[in-house]
C-alpha positions in Angstrom: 0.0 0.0 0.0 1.3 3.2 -0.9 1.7 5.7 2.0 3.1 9.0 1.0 4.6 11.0 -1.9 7.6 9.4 -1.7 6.4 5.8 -2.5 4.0 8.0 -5.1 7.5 9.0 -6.7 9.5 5.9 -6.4 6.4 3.6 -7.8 6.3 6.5 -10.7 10.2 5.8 -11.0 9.3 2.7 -13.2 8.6 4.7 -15.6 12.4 5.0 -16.6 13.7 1.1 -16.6 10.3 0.8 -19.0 11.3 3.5 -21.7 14.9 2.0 -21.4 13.4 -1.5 -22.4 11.4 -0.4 -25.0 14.4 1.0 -26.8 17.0 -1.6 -25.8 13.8 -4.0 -27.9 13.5 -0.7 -30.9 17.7 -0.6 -31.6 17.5 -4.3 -31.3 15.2 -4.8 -34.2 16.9 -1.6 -36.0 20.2 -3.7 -35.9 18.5 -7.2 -36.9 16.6 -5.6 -39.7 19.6 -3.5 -41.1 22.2 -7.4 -41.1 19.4 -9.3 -42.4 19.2 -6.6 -45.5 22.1 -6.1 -45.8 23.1 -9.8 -46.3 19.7 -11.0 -47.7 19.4 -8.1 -49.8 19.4 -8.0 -53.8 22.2 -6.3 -54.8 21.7 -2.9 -57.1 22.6 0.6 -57.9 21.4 3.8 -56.6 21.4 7.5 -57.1 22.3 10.0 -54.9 19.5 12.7 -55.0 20.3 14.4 -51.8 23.3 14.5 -49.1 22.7 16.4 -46.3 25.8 16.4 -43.9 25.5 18.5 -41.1 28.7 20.4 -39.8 27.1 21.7 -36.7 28.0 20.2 -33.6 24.5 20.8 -31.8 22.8 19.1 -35.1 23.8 16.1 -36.4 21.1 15.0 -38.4 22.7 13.6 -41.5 20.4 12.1 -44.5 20.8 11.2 -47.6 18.4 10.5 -50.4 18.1 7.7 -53.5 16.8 6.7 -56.2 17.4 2.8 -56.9 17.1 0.8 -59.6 16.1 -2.8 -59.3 17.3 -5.4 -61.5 13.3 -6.1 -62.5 13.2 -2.4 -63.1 11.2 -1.6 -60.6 12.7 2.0 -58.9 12.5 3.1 -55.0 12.7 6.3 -54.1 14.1 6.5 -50.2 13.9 10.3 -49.0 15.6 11.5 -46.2 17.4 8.2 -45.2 19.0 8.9 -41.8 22.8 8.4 -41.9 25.1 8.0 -38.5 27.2 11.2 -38.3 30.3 9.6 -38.3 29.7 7.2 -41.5 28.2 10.2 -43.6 31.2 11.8 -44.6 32.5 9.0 -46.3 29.4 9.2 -48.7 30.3 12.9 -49.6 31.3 13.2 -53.6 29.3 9.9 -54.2 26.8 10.3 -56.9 26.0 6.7 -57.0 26.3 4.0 -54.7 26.3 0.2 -54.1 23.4 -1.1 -51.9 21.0 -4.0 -50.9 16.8 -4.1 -51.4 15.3 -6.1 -49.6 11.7 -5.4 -50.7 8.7 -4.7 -48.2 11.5 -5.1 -45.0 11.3 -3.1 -42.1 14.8 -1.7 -43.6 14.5 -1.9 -47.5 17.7 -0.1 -48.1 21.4 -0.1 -47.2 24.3 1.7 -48.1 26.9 -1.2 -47.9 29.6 1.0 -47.8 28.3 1.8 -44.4 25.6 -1.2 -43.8 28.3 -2.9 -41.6 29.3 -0.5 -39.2 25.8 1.0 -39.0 24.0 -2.2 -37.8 27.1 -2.7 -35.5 26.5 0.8 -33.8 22.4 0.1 -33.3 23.3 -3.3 -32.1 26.3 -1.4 -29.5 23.2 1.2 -28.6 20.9 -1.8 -27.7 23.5 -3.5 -25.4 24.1 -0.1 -23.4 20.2 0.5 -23.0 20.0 -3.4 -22.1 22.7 -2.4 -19.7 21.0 0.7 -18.1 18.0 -1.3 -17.9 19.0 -3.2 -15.6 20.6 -0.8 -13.7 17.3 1.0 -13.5 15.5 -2.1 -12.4 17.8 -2.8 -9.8 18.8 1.3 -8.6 14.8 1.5 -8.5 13.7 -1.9 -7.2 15.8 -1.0 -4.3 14.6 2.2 -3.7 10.9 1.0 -3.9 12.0 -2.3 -1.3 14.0 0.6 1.0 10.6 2.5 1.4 8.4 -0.5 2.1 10.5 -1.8 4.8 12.0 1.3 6.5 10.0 3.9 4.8 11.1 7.7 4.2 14.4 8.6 5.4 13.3 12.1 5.2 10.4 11.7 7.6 12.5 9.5 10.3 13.5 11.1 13.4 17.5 11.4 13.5 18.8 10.6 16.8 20.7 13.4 18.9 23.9 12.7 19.6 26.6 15.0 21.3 
């Protein structure tokens, strides 16, 4: 039973280990769907519409658009694909590049200039939120457990000693 604003707050706290599962689960399918393209993919051409690299440090939203040509003929157009900020400068001067379709996937296109290192970093940024996960469910499940059995340090008496 909850007893005061401070159980309110550390029951509310659970709030944070959640968020951090849910994207440990998000990056974890990112990276799964980005290998499985790139190494089940059809291999084809594409056409740089648009490179956007950002300079800024306080914005680092790097993209870059294609046009790609299937083998069937078939062409997808992929606007604004979002790039890591370290890996786009490597595309710069490119006006075509190799990459894998995989048709109707989560992740239809990737570069494969960059498709390795790219899943590797989603894959890197699901183990650290896994990892912070569980340090939110243990940092909060004791904090919760604390206030059940000794309740609020701030509202205990402190003994006078001197």
């Amino acid at each position: 039973m909850i007893k005061n604003a401070s159980q309110v707050v550390a029951r509310l706290l659970w709030i944070f280990p959640a968020l951090l599962l849910f994207l440990t689960v998000y990056l974890g399918k990112a990276a799964i769907d980005l290998y499985e393209t790139l190494h089940e993919g059809v291999p084809a051409v594409a056409e740089v519409t648009e490179l956007e690299i950002s300079n800024r440090v306080d914005v680092t939203y790097d993209y870059v658009s294609l046009r790609v040509a299937l083998p069937d003929g078939q062409v997808i157009e992929r606007e604004r694909l979002s790039l890591p900020h370290s890996l786009a400068p490597s595309l710069a001067g490119q006006s075509t590049l190799q990459v894998r379709v995989r048709p109707g996937a989560e992740q239809e296109v990737v570069i494969e200039r960059i498709a390795r290192p790219q899943w590797r970093i989603a894959l890197t940024n699901a183990v650290m939120s896994f990892i912070a996960f569980v340090i939110g469910v243990v940092g909060v499940g004791w904090w919760n457990r604390y206030l059940s059995r000794q309740g609020d340090p701030a509202q205990q008496e402190m003994p006078l000693t001197g």
